[in-house]
Every structure is written in C-alpha cells, then in structure tokens.
C-alpha positions in Angstrom: 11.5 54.0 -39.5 11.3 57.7 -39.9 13.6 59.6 -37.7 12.5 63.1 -37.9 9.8 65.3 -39.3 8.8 68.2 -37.6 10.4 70.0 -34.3 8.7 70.9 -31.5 8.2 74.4 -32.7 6.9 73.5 -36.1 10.2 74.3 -38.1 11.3 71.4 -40.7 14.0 69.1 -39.3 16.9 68.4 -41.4 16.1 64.4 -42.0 18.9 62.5 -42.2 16.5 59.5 -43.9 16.3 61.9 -46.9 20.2 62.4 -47.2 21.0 59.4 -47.0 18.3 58.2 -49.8 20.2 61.0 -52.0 23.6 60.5 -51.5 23.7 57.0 -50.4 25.8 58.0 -47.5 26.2 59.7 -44.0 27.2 63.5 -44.0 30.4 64.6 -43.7 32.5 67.6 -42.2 33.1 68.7 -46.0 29.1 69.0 -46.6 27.5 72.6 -46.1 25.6 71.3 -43.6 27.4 69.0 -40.9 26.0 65.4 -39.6 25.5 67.2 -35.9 22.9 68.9 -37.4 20.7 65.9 -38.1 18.7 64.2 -36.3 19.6 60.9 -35.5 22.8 60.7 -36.7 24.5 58.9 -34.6 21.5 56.4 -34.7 22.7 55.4 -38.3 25.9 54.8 -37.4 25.2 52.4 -34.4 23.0 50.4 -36.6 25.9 49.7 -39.4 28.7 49.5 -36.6 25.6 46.4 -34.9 27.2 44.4 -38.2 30.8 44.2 -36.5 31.5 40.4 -35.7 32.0 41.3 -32.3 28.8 43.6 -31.9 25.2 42.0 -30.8 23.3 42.0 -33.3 20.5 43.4 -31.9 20.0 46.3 -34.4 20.0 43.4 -37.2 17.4 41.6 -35.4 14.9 44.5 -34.5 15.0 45.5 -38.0 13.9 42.3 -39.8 11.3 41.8 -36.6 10.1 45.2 -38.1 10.5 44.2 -41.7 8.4 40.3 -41.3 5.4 42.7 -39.5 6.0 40.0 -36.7 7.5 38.3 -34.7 10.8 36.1 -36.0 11.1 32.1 -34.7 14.3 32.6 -33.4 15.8 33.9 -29.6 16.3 37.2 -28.8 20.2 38.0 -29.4 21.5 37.8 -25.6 24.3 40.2 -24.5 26.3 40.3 -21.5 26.7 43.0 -19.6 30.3 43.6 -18.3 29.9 44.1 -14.4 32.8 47.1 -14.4 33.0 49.6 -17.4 35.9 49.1 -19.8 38.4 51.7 -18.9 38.8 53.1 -22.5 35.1 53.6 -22.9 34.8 55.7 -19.8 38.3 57.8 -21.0 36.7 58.6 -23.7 33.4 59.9 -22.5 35.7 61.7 -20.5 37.6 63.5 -22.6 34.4 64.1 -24.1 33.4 65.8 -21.2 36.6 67.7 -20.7 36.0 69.0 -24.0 32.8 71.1 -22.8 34.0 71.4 -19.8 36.4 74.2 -21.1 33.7 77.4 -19.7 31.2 75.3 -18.1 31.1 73.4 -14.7 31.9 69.7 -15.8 28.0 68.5 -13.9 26.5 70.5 -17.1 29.1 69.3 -19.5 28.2 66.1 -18.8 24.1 67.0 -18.7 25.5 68.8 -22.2 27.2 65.7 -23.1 24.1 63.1 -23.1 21.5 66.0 -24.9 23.7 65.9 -28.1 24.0 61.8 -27.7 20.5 61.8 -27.6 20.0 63.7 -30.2 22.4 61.8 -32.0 20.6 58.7 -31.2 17.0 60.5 -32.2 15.9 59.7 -28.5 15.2 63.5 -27.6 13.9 66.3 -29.9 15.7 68.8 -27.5 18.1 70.2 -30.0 21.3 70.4 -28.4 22.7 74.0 -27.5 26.4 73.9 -28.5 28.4 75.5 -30.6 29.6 74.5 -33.5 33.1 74.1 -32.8 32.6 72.5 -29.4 29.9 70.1 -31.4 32.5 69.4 -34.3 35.1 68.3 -31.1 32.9 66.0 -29.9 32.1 64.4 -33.4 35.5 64.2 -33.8 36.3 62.6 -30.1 33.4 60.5 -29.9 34.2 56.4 -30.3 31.0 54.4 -29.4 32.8 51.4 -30.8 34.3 50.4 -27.3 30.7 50.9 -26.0 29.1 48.6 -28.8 31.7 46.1 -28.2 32.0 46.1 -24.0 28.4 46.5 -22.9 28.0 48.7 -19.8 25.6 51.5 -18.5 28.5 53.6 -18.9 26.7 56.8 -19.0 25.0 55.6 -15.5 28.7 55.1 -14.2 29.6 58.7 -14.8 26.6 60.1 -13.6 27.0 57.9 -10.2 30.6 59.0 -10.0 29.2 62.3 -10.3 26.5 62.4 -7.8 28.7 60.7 -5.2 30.2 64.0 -4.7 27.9 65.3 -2.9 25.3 66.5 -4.7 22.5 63.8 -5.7 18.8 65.2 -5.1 17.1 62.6 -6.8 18.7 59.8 -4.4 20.5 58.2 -7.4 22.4 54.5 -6.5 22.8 52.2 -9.7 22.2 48.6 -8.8 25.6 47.0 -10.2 25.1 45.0 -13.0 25.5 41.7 -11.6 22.7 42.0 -9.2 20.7 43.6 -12.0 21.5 40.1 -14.0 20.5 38.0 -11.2 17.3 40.1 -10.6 16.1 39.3 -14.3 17.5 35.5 -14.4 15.5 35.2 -10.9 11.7 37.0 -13.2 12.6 35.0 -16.2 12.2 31.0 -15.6 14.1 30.0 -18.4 13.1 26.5 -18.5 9.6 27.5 -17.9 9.6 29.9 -20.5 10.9 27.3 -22.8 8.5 24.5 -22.0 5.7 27.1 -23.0 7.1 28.1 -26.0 7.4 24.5 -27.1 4.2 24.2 -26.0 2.6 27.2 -28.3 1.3 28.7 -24.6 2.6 32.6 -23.8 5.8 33.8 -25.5 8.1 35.0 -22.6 8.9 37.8 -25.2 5.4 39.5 -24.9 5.8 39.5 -21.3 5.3 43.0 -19.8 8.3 44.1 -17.6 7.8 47.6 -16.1 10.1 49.6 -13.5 9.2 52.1 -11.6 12.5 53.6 -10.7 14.4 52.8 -13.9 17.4 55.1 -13.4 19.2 54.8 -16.4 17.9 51.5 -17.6 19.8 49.1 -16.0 17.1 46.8 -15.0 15.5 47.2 -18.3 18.7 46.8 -20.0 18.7 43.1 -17.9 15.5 42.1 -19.0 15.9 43.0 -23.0 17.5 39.5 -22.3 13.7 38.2 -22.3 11.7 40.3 -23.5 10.7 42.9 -26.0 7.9 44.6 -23.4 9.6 47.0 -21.6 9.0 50.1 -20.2 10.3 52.4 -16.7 9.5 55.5 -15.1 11.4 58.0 -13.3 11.7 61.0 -11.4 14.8 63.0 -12.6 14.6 63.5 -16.7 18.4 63.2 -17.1 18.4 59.4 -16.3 15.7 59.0 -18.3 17.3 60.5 -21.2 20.4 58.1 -20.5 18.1 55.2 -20.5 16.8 55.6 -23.9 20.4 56.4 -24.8 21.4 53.0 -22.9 18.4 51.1 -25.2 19.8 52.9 -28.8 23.0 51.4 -28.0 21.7 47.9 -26.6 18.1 47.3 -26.6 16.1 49.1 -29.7 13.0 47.8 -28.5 13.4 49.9 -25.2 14.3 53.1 -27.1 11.9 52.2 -29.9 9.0 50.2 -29.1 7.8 47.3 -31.4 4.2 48.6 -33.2 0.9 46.2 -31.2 0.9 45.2 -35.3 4.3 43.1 -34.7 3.9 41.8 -31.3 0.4 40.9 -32.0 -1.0 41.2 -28.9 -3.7 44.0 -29.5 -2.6 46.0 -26.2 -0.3 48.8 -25.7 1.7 49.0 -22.1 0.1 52.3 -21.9 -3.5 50.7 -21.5 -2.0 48.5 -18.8 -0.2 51.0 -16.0 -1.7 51.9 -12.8 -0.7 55.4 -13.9 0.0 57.2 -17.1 3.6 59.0 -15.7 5.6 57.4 -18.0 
C-alpha cells in the first residue's frame, strides 16, 4: 500500500515506503531529514507495534486480507473497548498538548495536536504547520503504546472534555462506549450471522454499516467488530479527522478501505448512499 505520492499542490512527498526499502529502517533524529517529515510515519510504527502480544492484531490481519486479494476464512480479530480511557494514555496526550500549548490557546493545540497524528498516520494530506522543534517534542513525547494496548476513543475524550467548557458549535456528545457496544451487539445477530456463514448465505463481514453522525468513530469503531463495510459522515472536519485517526489505531479497514477486488462484492459504498457528503 503506497502511502504517499504527490501533495495537494503538486510538489513530491518525501515517501517513507522508499526509505524504508533503502535503508531497511524507519528514520531517525540523526538522518538529515527527520521521520516528521514523512508521510505516514507513525502509520509504520503502529503496524510493527500491532505484533505486541498484547496488541490486536488487526494490522496483521488487514494486511494478509490484502495480500490473499480476498477474503481470509477466519473471524475478524475482536477488541474490546475499555468504557473509561486509561489514565496514562490521556496524560500523555496531555502533555502532548501542553507542549504546543506553550504560545497557542490549548483548543488549537489540541486541533494542532491531531493534524500532525494524522499525518503521521497518512490519514490527512494537510501537512502539519509546526515547527521543528515543537514537532521534534512531540516525537519525542508521543507513546501510542498505552493506546494500542488499552483501546479507547481517547482523542474523542479530550475533545468532549474540551467542548464541555462551553464552547461546542457542532453539538458534540460522545455516546460512551458501552452503549456504543450494545448498539452494535443489538445490529449484529451473532448467531444469525453464524448460521449464514455455515450456511454459505451473506457474510456478516460485507454488511454495509453507515453513520451519519460519526463523531469520532465510535459507532464505527463498535461495529469493525462485524464488519469490514464501514463508512460515516459528519459535520465538523475535526472529528472526522479523529475518526480516521481512531480506525489507523484500531480499525484499518475504516481508515483504509478494502479494494471491491477483495471483498468481492462488485459495489463500492459510494454507489449505495442516499447522498455523496461523505
């Protein structure tokens, strides 16, 4: 999978895909040019850190689908999302906050903050505007380990926390994760799905889950439980940027749709929405 090419603006990308194919490893802070500076990273790093006996999986799983060209005979990896956020995981997004927080109001820090993970993550082709010090202090501070290892919409928590202060124009409530859960256990039949499967009738994977007020994914995040169709919509950009950030870390089928080619089903989700504001 090819993570970068050309910007926006028609000016090469640095791509990481081509480093690592010539030096067999990620950048480092010695190298002329520093990791920041590529996009998609971070993205490399999550997929070698999925290995971790305690990690999903997923990464591992999304990658051989895409290697076969189709669909593998076995579940999709489950994971459990924690209902509360691990309180190391949020202290460090904090202090990564607090780091760019220094001579800007911590609400764009924060905005600041998910632009260079989602650049990271080669989600966003908005190349972040930091400098380089304030980017090498957030490479530097940065631990997605606890993240990979205690799932949570932990960029959704401090976005909530944020907005409960008053300001929240887009009307922005996360559904907490255990209603989420029930939500998707309650649209997914699970022995239903598995007589059908048994049965060589529809895959529950291929089933088509869309939301139309995904926030920052949590629904979605729910339903990568069942299937590998997923798709949302929202009005305010920033939580959509966090969802795709939320599906790098968790679900790289909602990030990073599988090809029609590998779920064999001839249509695209596009072809099937009401509306094309995706």
């Amino acid at each position: 999978m090819r993570l970068a090419s050309r910007s926006p603006e028609g000016l090469p990308e640095l791509d990481i895909n081509r480093f690592v194919l010539k030096h067999g490893r990620m950048p480092f802070l010695s190298d002329p040019v520093p990791p920041w500076h590529y996009r998609g990273w971070l993205l490399f790093q999550v997929q070698m850190a999925d290995n971790h006996p305690g990690a999903t999986g997923r990464w591992d799983h999304y990658l051989r689908t895409l290697e076969a060209g189709h669909l593998l005979d076995e579940p999709i990896p489950q994971v459990q999302f924690a209902a509360t956020p691990s309180p190391a995981g949020v202290k460090m997004l904090q202090k990564c906050v607090d780091l760019l927080a220094y001579r800007e109001s911590h609400w764009s820090a924060f905005e600041s903050l998910v632009q260079w993970l989602a650049w990271g993550l080669a989600v966003s082709r908005r190349t972040p505007q930091l400098e380089e010090a304030s980017s090498e202090a957030l490479y530097c501070s940065f631990n997605f380990e606890q993240l990979l290892l205690e799932p949570h919409d932990y960029l959704g928590h401090l976005l909530s926390e944020r907005r409960g202060k008053g300001w929240n124009p887009h009307a922005y409530y996360p559904t907490p994760h255990a209603v989420c859960e029930l939500m998707a256990q309650i649209t997914f039949d699970k022995s239903d799905s598995s007589e059908r499967v048994q049965n060589g009738s529809d895959d529950p994977r291929l089933q088509l889950i869309g939301e139309p007020a995904a926030g920052t994914g949590r629904m979605l995040l729910h339903a990568s439980n069942f299937s590998y169709r997923l798709y949302g919509m929202d009005i305010d950009p920033l939580a959509v940027t966090i969802c795709l950030c939320n599906g790098a870390f968790y679900a790289p089928w909602l990030a990073f749709p599988f090809p029609d080619s590998v779920l064999g089903n001839g249509s695209h989700p596009e072809e099937e929405r009401p509306d094309k504001a995706a």
